[in-house]
C-alpha positions as CSV (number, residue, x, y, z in Angstrom):
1,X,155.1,58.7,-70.8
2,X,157.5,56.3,-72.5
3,X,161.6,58.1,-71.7
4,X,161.9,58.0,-75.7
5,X,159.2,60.4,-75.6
6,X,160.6,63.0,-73.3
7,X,162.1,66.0,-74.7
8,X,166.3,66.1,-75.2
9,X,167.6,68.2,-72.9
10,X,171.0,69.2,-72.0
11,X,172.3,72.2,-69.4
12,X,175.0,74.2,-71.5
13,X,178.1,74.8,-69.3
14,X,179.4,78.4,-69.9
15,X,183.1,79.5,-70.2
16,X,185.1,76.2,-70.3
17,X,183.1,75.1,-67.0
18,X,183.4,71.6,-66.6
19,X,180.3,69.4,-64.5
20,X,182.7,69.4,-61.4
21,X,183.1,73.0,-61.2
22,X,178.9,73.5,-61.5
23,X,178.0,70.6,-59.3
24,X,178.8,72.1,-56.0
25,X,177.3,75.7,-56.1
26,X,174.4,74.1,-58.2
27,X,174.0,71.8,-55.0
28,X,174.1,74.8,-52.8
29,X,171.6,76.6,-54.4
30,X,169.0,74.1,-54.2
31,X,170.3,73.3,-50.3
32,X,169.1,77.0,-50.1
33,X,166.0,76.7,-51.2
34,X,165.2,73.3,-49.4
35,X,164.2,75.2,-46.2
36,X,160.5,75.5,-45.4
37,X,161.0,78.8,-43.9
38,X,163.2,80.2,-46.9
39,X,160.7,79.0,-49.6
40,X,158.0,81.0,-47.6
41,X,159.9,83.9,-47.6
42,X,160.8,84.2,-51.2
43,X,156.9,83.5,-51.7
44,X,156.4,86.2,-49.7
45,X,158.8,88.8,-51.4
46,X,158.3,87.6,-54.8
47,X,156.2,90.3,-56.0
48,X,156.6,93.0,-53.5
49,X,159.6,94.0,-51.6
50,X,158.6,93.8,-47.7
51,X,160.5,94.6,-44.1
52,X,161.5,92.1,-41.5
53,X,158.4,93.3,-39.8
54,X,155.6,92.4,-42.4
55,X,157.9,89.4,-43.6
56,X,157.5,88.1,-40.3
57,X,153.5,89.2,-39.9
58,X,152.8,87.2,-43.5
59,X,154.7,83.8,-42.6
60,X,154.0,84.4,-38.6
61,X,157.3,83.8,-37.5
62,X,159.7,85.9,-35.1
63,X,161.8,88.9,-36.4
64,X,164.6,87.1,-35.3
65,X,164.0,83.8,-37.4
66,X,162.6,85.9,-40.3
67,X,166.2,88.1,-39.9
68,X,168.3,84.7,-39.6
69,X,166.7,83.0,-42.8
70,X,167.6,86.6,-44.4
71,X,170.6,86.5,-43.8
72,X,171.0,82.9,-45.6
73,X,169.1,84.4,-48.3
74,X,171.3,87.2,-49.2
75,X,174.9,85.1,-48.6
76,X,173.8,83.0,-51.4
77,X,172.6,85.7,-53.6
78,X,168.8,85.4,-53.8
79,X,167.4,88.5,-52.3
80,X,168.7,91.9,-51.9
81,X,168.1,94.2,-49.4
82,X,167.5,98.2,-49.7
83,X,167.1,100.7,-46.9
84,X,163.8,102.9,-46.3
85,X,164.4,105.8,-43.9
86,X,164.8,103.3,-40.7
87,X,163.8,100.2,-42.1
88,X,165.0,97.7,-44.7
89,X,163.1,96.0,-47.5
90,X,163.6,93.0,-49.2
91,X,163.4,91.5,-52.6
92,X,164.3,89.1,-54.6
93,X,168.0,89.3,-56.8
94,X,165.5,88.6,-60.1
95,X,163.1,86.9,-61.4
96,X,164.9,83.3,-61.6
97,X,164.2,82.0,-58.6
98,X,160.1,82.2,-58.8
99,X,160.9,81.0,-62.6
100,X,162.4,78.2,-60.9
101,X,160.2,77.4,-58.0
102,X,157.1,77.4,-60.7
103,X,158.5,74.9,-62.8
104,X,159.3,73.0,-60.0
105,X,155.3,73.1,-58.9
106,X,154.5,71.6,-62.5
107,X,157.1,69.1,-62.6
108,X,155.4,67.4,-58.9
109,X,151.8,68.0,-60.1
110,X,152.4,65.9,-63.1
111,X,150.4,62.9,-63.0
């Protein structure tokens, strides 16, 4: 497809932002979600919210590794956790993150 052809699109900044102020947290989120290990967790929890323990069953990893990517996770805001008697489950902050990861599948299956 010819560039004339694709679709005008611009990202709308909110609140006086300017590009500058975006460009670094924008960067960060997608450093986030560059990790293997991460993308398999959010694929994991993006349906269901799940404990270290089956996290680490589904992606066959150690709790340890599973708790350290965690961690990353939540710092930056993409999964939330939420205690169960003695154990903690996980989820994903919303919705925007699988919307994300999606389009990005159809974007590198275009021929």
């Amino acid at each position: 497809m010819a560039i004339e052809n694709y679709p005008k699109k611009s990202i709308t900044l909110k609140n006086h932002e300017t590009a500058d102020q975006i460009a670094s947290p924008l960067a960060n989120f997608f450093k986030t979600l560059s990790d293997p290990t991460r993308l398999r967790i959010i694929l994991a929890i993006g349906t269901t919210s799940l404990s270290v323990n089956e996290i680490s069953t589904i992606i066959n990893m150690s709790q340890s590794s599973v708790s350290h990517q965690l961690r990353i996770l939540r710092d930056n805001h993409l999964v939330i956790s939420q205690r169960f008697g003695q154990h903690i489950h996980y989820q994903l902050t919303d919705q925007h993150v699988l919307t994300i990861l999606e389009n990005s599948l159809d974007h590198i299956s275009e021929s």
